[in-house]
N, C-alpha and C positions, 0 to 999 in steps of 0.2 A: 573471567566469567565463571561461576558458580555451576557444578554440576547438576543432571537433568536428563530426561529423557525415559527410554522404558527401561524396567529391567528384569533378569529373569531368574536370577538370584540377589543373595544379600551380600553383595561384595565390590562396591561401591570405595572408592575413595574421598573424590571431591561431595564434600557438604552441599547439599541443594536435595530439590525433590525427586524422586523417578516414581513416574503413575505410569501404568498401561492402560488401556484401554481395550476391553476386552469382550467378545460377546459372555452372557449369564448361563447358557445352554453350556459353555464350555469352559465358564470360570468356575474352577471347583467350590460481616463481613460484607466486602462489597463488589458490586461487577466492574471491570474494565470496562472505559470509551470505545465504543465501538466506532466504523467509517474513518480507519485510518489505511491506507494504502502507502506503497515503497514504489517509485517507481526512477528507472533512468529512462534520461530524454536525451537527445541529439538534441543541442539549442545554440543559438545561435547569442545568446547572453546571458550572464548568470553565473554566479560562482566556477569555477572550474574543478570539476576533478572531486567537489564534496558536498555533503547532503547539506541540503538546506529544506527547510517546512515550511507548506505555505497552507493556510487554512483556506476557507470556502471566500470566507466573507474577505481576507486578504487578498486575494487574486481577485474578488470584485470590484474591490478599489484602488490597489497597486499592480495590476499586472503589467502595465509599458515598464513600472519599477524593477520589475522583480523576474519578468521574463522577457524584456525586450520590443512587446509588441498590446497593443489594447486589447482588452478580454475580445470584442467584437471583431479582430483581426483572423483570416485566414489560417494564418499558424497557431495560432492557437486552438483551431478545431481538439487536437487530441488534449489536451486539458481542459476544453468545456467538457466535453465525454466524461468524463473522470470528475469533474465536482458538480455535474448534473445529480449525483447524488453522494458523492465519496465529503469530508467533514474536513478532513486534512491531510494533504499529502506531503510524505518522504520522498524531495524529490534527490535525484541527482545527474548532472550533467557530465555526460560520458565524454564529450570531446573537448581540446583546448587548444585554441586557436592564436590567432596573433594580434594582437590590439589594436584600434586604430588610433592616428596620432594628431597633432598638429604643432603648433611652432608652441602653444599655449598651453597643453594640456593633452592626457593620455586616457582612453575609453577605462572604464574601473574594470571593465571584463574585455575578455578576447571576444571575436566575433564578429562577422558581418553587419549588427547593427548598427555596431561603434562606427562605423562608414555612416551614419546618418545623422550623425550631431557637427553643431557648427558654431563656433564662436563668433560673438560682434562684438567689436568694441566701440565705444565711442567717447569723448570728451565730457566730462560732466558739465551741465550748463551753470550748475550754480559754482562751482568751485573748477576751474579751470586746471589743477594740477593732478584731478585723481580722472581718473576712467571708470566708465560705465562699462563692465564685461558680464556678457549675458549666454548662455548657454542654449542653444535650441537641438531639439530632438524631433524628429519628421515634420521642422519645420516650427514649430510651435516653444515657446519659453520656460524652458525647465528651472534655471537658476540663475537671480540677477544677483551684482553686488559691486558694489562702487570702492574701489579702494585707491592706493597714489601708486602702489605698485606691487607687482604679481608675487613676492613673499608674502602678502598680505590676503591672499586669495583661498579661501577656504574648498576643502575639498566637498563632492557632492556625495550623491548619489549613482552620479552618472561621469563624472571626471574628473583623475587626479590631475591636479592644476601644476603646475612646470615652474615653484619658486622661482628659478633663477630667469624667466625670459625677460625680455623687455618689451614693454606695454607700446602699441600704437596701435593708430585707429585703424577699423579694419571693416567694409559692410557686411562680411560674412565668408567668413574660415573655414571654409567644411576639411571634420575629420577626413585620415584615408588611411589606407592595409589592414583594415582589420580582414581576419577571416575565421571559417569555422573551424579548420585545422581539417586531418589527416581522415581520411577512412577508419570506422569504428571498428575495432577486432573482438573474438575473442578477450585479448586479456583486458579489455575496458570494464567489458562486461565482468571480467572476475574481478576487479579492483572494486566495483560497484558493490558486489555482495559481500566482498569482503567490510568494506567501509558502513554496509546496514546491518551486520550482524549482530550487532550491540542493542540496536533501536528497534521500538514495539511497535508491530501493526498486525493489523489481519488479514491484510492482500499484500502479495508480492505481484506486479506485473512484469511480463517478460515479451515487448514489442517485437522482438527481433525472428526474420522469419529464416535463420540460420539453425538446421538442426543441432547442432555443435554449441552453441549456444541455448538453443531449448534443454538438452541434454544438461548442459552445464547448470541449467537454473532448477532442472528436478532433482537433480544430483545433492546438489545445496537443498533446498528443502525436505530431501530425504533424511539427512543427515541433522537438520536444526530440530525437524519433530523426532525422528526415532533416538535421535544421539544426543542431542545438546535440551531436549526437551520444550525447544519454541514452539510455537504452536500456531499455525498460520497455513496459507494456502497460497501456492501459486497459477495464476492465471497465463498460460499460455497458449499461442493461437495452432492448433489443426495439429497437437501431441497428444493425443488419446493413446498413445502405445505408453504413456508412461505408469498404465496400471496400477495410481496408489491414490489414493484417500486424499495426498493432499494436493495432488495436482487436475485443476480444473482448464478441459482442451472448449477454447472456444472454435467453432465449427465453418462455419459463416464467415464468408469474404465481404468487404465492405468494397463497392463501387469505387469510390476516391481511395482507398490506401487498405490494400488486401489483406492484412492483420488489424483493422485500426480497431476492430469492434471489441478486442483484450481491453482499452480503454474505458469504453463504456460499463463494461463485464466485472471489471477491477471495481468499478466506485460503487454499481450495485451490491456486490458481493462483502466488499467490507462496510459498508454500511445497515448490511439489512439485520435487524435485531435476531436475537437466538432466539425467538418465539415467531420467528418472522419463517419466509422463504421468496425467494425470488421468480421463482415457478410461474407463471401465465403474468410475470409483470412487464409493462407494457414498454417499449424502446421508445424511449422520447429525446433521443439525441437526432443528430443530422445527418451521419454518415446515410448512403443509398446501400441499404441488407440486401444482399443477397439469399433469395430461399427460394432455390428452385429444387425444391424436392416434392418428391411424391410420399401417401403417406408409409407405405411399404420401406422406403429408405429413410424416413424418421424413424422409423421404427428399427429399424438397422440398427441405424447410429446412434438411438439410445441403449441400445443393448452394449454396442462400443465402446461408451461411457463416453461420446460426444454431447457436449453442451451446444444444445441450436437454441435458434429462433424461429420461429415460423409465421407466416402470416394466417393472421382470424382475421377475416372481412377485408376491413382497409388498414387492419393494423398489424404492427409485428409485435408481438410476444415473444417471452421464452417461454420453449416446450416445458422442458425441467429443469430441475434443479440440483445437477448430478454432477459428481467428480468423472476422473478415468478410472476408479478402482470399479474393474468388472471379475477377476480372481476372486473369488471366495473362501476363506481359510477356518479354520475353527477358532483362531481372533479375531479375525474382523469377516465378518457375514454379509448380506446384501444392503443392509441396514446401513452401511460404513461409505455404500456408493453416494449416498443423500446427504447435500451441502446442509440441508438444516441440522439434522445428528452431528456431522463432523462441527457447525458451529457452537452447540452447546456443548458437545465433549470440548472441543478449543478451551471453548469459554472457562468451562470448570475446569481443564488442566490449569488455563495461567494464572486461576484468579485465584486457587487454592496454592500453587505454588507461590503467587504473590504475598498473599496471607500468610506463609511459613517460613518464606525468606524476611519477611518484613516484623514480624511478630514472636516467632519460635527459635530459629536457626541463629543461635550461638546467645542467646536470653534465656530460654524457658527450660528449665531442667526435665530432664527426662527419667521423671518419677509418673508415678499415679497423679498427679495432683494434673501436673506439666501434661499428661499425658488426657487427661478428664478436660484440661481446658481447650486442646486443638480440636477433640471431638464435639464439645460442642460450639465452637464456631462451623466446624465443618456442617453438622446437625444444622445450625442456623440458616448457613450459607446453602443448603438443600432447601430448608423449606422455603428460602426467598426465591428461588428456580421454581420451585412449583408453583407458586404465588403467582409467578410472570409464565405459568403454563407452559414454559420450556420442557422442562421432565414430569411423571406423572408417579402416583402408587410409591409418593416415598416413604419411606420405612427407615422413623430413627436409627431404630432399633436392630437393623441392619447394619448400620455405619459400626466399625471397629476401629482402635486405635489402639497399637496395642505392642510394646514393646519389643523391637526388633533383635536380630542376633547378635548383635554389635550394642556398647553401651549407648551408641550415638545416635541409635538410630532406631525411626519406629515405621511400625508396618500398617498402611492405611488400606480399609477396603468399605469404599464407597460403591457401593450398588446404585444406578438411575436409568429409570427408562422415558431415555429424550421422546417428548411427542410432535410427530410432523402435523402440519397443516394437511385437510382433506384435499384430495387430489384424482380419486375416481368414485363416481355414484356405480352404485349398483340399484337398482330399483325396479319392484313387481309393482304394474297396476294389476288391480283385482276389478273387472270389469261384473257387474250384477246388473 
């Protein structure tokens, strides 16, 4: 991996970008897709142990495929949450269990599902020497095919076929042992972030109501934005003590599954534009919100840098649109507590790092010329931010680029002031 991150001098080794982000009071090309989420699941089918991607419109038409169970399925609640608005998810499944089998053929994944498929075989009526073998899953026909005998039998989607058996007729074979496997630990969990460190999104979720595990996921995010220079946010449930910028504490028990609303939290968050905020958007998922507060302890809790919901009328809302960062330092100011700021500085960190990993870094000599050409894409790549009313008051002519201490290396300073969505009136009537 290419170095990244902040820095506080010029003495850097690995090649890559280092941007800080800083407040102006005390600092002396094109966008990234947004609405992509990381997330590990407990599943009970599906790859084991590594990431796989499933977009919105994929999981609308293959999810018995791909997770086991139909989009309209119970277990599947925490993934409708999540591509109720999220575009594509980094999934990855933490546990790995034991396959289920039959005399015919072996489930392609471990898991308790794999218990619900069931071979039939039968005689082909037009041809007497080959067999009809058909595959059913809760019942229903996932894969036929007629061959003379079982090396001839093509694997699916759903089971690897057993070359060597021998074929008779059978009304219905149901698989059996599959299971989910073992209690999830700690180190599942760190195998998971390990395994996404390489791949891009803008939400990390973090389901698990283990503080040792929360700990473990802010820790890792501390570390990809301020050290490795990723740039992303993680969502976890009822961790407001993790005071930083990029960690966003969802507040709110959900009725059926007391963390599940991190779900919901995750697909809003990565999906909602840098010109956007989530701020009074309205909860259209299914779980049953808890919000029994009053407004004295809303008011608490955003001071805590808890993310709620609250009910308007007959609806539930989010209050704000806040991280846990409630510290105020002379780098990052109250300004840094607000998910839309952190999603336009996000945005500008990875798209200009993209831009000079992709275009600059180990191509473009670091002369005047070399040096004249990054500044005006950066120039460019600002005023296309303001255009989309992300940032305001940009000033070319502020932006510098400008040969660093090292031959290799150059010193960028990009000035921008991200503009938030309005969020309090203030208003005199003047009565005459």
């Amino acid at each position: 991996m290419l170095g990244g991150g902040n820095f506080k001098t010029q003495n850097k080794v690995f090649p890559g970008a280092y941007i800080n982000f800083i407040n102006r009071a005390t600092s002396g090309v094109s966008f990234g897709d947004r609405g992509v989420a990381a997330i590990p699941m407990i599943l009970s089918w599906g790859p084991e142990k590594e990431i796989f991607e499933v977009t919105a419109e994929e999981f609308q038409y293959n999810s018995k495929e791909i997770f086991g169970y139909s989009v309209e399925d119970a277990a599947m609640l925490p993934v409708r949450e999540l591509f109720q608005n999220m575009k594509k998810g980094i999934f990855y499944r933490l546990n790995a269990g034991n396959h289920a089998f039959c005399d015919y053929g072996t489930a392609k994944y471990s898991g308790k599902r794999g218990n619900n498929l069931m071979a039939v075989i039968s005689k082909n009526v037009d041809d007497n020497s080959k067999y009809n073998v058909s595959i059913l899953f809760d019942g229903k026909e996932i894969d036929a095919q007629t061959v003379s005998k079982s090396a001839e039998l093509k694997d699916n989607n759903y089971v690897i076929f057993k070359k060597d058996a021998t074929l008779a007729e059978t009304a219905g074979l149901p698989f059996a042992g599959g299971s989910d496997g073992n209690e999830i630990t700690g180190e599942d969990y760190s195998e998971f972030l390990h395994a996404i460190e390489s791949s891009s999104y803008q939400i990390l979720c973090c389901p698990s109501q283990d503080d040792n595990v929360k700990a473990l996921f802010a820790a890792f995010t501390r570390r990809m934005r301020d050290d490795v220079g990723v740039k992303f946010q993680t969502v976890l449930h009822q961790y407001s003590k993790a005071d930083h910028e990029g960690i966003i504490s969802v507040e709110n028990e959900a009725k059926e599954n007391t963390p599940g609303l991190v779900y919901w939290v995750t697909g809003a968050e990565a999906a909602c534009d840098i010109n956007k905020t989530v701020e009074n958007k309205k909860y259209d998922g299914e779980y049953t919100v808890k919000v029994p507060y009053t407004q004295l302890q809303l008011a608490d809790a955003m001071k805590a840098g808890k993310f709620l919901l609250h009910k308007v009328g007959s609806e539930i809302r989010v209050l704000t649109d806040i991280n846990t960062l409630v510290t105020d330092t002379d780098e990052k100011g109250e300004d840094f507590s607000n998910n839309q700021t952190i999603r336009v500085l996000d945005q500008i960190g990875n798209d200009i790092a993209g831009l000079f990993h992709s275009r600059y870094l180990g191509k473009m000599p670091n002369d005047n010329a070399g040096r004249i050409s990054l500044w005006n894409d950066i120039v460019t790549y600002g005023k296309q931010m303001a255009v989309l009313r992300a940032i305001e008051d940009f000033d070319a002519k502020a932006v510098t680029v400008d040969k660093g201490e090292g031959k290799r290396s150059v010193l960028v300073n990009f000035p921008v002031q991200p503009i938030n969505c309005m969020s309090i009136l203030y208003m005199t009537v003047v009565v005459s």
